[in-house]
C-alpha beads as a LAMMPS data file, in Angstrom:
LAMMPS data file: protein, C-alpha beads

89 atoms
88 bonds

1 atom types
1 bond types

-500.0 500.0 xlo xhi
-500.0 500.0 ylo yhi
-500.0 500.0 zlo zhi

Masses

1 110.0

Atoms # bond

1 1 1 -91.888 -297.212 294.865
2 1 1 -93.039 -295.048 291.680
3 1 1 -90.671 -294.235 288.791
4 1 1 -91.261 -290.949 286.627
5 1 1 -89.278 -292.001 283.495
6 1 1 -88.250 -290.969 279.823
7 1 1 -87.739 -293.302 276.700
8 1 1 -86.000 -292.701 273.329
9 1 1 -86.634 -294.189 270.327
10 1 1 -83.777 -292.910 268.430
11 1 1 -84.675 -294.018 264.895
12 1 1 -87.983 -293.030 265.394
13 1 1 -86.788 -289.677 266.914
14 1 1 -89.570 -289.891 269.363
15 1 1 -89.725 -289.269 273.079
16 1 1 -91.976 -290.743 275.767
17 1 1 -92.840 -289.866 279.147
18 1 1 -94.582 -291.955 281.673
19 1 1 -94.878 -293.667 285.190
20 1 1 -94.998 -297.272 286.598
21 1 1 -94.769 -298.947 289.660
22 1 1 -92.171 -301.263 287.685
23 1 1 -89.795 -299.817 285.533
24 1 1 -87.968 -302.863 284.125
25 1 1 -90.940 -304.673 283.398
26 1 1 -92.418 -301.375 281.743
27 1 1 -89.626 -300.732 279.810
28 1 1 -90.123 -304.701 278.289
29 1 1 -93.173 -303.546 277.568
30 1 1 -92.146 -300.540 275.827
31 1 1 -89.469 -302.844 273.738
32 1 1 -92.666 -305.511 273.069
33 1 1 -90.031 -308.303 275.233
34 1 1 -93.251 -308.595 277.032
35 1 1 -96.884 -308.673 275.953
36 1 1 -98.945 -306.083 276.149
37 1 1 -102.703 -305.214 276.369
38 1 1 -102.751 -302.299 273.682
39 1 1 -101.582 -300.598 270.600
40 1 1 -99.863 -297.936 272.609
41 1 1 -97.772 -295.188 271.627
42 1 1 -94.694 -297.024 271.762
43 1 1 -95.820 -300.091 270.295
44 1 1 -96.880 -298.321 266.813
45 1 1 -93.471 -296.554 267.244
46 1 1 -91.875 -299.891 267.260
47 1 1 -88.007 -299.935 267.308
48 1 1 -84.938 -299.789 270.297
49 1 1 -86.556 -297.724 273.756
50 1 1 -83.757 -296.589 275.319
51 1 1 -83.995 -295.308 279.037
52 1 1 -82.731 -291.377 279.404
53 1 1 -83.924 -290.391 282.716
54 1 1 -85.792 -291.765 285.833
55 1 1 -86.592 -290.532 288.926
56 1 1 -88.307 -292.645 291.862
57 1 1 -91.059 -291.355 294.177
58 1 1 -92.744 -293.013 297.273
59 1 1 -95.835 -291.687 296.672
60 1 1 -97.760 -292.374 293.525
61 1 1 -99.452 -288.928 293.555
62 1 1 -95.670 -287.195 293.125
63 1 1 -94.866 -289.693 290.527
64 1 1 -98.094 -288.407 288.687
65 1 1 -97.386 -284.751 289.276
66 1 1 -93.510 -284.854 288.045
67 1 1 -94.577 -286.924 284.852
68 1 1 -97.198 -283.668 284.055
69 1 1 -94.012 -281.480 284.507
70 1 1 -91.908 -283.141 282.550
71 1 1 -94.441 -283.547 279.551
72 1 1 -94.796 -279.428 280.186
73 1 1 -92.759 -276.985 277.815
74 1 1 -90.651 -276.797 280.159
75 1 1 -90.445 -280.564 281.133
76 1 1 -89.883 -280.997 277.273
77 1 1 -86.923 -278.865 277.358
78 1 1 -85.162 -280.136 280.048
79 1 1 -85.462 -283.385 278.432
80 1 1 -84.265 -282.153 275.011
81 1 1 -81.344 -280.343 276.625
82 1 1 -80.359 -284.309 278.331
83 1 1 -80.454 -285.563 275.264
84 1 1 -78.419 -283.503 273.571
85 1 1 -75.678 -283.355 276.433
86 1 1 -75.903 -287.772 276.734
87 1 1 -75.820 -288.113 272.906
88 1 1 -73.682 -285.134 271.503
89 1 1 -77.048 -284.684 268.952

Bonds

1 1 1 2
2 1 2 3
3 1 3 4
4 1 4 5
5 1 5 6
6 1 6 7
7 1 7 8
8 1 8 9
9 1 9 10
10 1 10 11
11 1 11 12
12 1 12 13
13 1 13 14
14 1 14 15
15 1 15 16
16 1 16 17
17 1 17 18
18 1 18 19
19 1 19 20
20 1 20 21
21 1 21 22
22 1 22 23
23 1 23 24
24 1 24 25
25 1 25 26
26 1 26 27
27 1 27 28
28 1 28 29
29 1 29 30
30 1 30 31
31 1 31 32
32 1 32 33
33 1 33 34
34 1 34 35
35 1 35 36
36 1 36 37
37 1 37 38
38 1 38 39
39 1 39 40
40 1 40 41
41 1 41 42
42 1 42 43
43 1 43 44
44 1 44 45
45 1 45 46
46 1 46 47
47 1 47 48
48 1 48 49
49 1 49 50
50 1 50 51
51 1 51 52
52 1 52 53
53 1 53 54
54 1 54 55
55 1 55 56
56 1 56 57
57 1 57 58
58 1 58 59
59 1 59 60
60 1 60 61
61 1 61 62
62 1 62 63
63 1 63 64
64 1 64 65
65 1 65 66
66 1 66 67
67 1 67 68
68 1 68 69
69 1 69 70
70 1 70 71
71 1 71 72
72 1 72 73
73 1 73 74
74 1 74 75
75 1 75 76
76 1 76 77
77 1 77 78
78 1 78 79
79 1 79 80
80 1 80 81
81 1 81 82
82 1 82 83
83 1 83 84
84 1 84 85
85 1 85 86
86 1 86 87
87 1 87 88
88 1 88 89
């Protein structure tokens, strides 16, 4: 199982999209609760990752194609718009 997902770093006000073949172990990752290889994104935007959205796939090719939709304008949108309805922002 894939998971398409988004994170939300409130105090940050920044918004990450990504896939994984584990999403609680990911989102550790995200939240540094578990070491990780790099200086990613996430890391240098250290602070609370919350979990907005997720969707699962079977195949890891959809996963891939739905995360490059949701990082579109469009997919950026639709994300914005679930933010504001979830958090009243």
């Amino acid at each position: 199982m894939f998971y398409v997902y988004v994170i939300w770093n409130k105090q940050r006000e920044k918004i990450y999209v990504g896939y994984t073949g584990n999403l609680k172990s990911r989102l550790d990752r995200h939240n540094k609760l578990l070491p990780t290889r790099s200086k990613s994104f996430t890391c240098k935007n250290s602070g609370n990752w919350k979990l907005i959205y997720s969707e699962n796939f079977k195949i890891r090719k959809e996963a891939m194609i739905r995360e490059r939709q949701l990082k579109s304008c469009q997919g950026r949108k639709f994300i914005r718009d679930i933010i504001v309805s979830k958090f009243k922002i």
